[in-house]
C-alpha atoms as a printed R data frame, in Angstrom:
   type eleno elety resid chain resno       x       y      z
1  ATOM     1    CA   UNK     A     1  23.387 -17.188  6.203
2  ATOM     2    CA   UNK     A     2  20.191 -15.449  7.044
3  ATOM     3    CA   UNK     A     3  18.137 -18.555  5.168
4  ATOM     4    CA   UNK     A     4  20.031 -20.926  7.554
5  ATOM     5    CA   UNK     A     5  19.038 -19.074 10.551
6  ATOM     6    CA   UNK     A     6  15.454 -18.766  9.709
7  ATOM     7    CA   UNK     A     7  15.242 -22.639  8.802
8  ATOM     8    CA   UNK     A     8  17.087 -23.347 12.099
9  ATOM     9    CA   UNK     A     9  14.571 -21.506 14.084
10 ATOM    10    CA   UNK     A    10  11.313 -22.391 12.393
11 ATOM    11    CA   UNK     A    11  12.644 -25.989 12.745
12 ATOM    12    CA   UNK     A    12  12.848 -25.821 16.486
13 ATOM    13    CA   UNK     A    13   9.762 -24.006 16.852
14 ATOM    14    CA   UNK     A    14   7.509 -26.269 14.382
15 ATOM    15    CA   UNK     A    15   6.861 -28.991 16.698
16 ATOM    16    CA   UNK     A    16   5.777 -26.355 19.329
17 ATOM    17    CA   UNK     A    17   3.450 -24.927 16.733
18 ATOM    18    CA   UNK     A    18   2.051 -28.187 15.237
19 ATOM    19    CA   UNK     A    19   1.389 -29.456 18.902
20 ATOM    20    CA   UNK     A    20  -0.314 -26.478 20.575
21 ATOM    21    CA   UNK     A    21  -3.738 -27.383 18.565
22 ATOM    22    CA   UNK     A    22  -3.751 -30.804 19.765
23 ATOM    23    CA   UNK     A    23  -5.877 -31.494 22.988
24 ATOM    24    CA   UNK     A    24  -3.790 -34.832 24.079
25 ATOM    25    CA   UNK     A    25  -0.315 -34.240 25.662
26 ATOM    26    CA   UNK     A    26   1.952 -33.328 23.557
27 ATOM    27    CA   UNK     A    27   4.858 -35.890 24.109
28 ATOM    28    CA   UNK     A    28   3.152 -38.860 24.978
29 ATOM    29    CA   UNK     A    29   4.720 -41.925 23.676
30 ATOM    30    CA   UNK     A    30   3.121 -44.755 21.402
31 ATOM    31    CA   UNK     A    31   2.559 -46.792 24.206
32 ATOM    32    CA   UNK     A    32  -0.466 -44.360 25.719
33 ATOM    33    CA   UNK     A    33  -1.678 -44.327 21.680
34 ATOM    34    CA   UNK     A    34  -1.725 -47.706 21.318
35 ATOM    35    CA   UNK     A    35  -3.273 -48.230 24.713
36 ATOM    36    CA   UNK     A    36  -6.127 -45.475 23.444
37 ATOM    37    CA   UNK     A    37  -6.452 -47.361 20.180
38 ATOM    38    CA   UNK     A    38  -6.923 -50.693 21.921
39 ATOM    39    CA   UNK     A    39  -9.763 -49.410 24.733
40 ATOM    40    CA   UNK     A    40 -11.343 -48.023 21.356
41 ATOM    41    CA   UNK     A    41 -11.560 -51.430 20.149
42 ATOM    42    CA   UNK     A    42 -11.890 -53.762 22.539
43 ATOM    43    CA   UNK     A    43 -14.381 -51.161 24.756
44 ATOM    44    CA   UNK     A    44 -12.135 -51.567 27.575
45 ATOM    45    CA   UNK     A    45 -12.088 -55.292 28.105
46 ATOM    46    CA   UNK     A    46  -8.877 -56.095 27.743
47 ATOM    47    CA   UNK     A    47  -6.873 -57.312 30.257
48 ATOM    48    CA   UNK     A    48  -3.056 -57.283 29.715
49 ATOM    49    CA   UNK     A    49  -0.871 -60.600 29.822
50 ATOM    50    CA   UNK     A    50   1.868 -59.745 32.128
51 ATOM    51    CA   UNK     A    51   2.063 -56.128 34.461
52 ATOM    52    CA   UNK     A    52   5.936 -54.886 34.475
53 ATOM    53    CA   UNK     A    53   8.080 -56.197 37.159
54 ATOM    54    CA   UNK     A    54   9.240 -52.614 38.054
55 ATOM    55    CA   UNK     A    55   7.643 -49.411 37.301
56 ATOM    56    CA   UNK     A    56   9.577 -45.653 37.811
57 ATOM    57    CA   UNK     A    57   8.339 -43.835 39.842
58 ATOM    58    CA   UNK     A    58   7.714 -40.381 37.877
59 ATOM    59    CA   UNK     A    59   7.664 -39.779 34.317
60 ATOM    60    CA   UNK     A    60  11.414 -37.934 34.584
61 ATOM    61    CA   UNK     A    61  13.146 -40.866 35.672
62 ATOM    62    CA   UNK     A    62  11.681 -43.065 32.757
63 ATOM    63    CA   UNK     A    63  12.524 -40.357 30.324
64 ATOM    64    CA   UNK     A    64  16.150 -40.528 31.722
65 ATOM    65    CA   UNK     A    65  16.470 -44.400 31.427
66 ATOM    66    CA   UNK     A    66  15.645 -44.302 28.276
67 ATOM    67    CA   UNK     A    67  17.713 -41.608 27.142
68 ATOM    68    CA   UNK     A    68  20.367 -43.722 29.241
69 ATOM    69    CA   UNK     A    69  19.241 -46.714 27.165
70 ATOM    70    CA   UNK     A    70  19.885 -44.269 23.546
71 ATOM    71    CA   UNK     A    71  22.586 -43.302 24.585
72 ATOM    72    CA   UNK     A    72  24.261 -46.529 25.231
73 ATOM    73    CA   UNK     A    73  23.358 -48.234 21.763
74 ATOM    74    CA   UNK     A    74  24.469 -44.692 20.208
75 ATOM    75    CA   UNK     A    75  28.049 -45.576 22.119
76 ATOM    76    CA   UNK     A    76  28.026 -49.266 20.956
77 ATOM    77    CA   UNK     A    77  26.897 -48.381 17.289
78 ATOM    78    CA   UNK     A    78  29.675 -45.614 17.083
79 ATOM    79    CA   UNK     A    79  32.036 -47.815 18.727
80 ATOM    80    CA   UNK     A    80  31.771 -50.347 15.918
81 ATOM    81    CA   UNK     A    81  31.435 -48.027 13.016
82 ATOM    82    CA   UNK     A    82  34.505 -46.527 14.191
83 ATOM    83    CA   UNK     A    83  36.097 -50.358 14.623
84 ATOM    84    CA   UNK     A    84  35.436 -51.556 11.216
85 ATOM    85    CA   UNK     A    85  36.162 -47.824  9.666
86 ATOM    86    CA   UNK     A    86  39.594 -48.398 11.524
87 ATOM    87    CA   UNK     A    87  40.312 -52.036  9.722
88 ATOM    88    CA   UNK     A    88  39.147 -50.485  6.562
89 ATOM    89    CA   UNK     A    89  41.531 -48.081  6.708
90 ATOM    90    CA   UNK     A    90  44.082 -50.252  8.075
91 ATOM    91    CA   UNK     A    91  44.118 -52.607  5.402
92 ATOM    92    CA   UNK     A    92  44.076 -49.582  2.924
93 ATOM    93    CA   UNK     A    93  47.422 -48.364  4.194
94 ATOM    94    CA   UNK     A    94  48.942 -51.811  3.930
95 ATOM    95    CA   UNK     A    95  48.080 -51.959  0.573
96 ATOM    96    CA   UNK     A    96  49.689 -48.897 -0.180
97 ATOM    97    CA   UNK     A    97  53.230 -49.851  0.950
């Protein structure tokens, strides 16, 4: 029980660890890596194709649209699993009478 614990704990408090040696923020997304990476390469001339058609406006309300957005597909993933699990097991009992 003690073993659990510990593993529980230094599992929520790794990615605190392994972050506070980093110097870029800590939970930014691909998107700001892959737009470092690409000013690395291209120097800073490239110009994008298309600008979004509507930006948040603060980092909290993106954060919560996309958890939104997760937690929608979570609902229609389960919903299914739980759909076909129910046919499965449908057609199981029929067998069995």
């Amino acid at each position: 029980m003690r073993l659990s614990i510990a593993a529980f704990l230094l599992m929520l408090l790794l990615p605190f660890v392994v972050f506070a040696e980093k110097e870029a923020e800590p939970w930014s997304g691909a998107d700001a890596l892959a737009e470092q990476k690409i000013v690395e390469i291209t120097g800073g001339e490239y110009k994008p194709w298309f600008s979004p058609i509507w930006e948040p406006p603060s980092g909290e309300i993106e954060t919560f649209l996309f958890s939104l957005q997760a937690a929608a597909g979570a609902v229609v993933i389960g919903y299914f699993v739980g759909y076909f699990r129910g046919i499965k097991e449908g057609m199981r009992r029929a067998e069995a009478r």
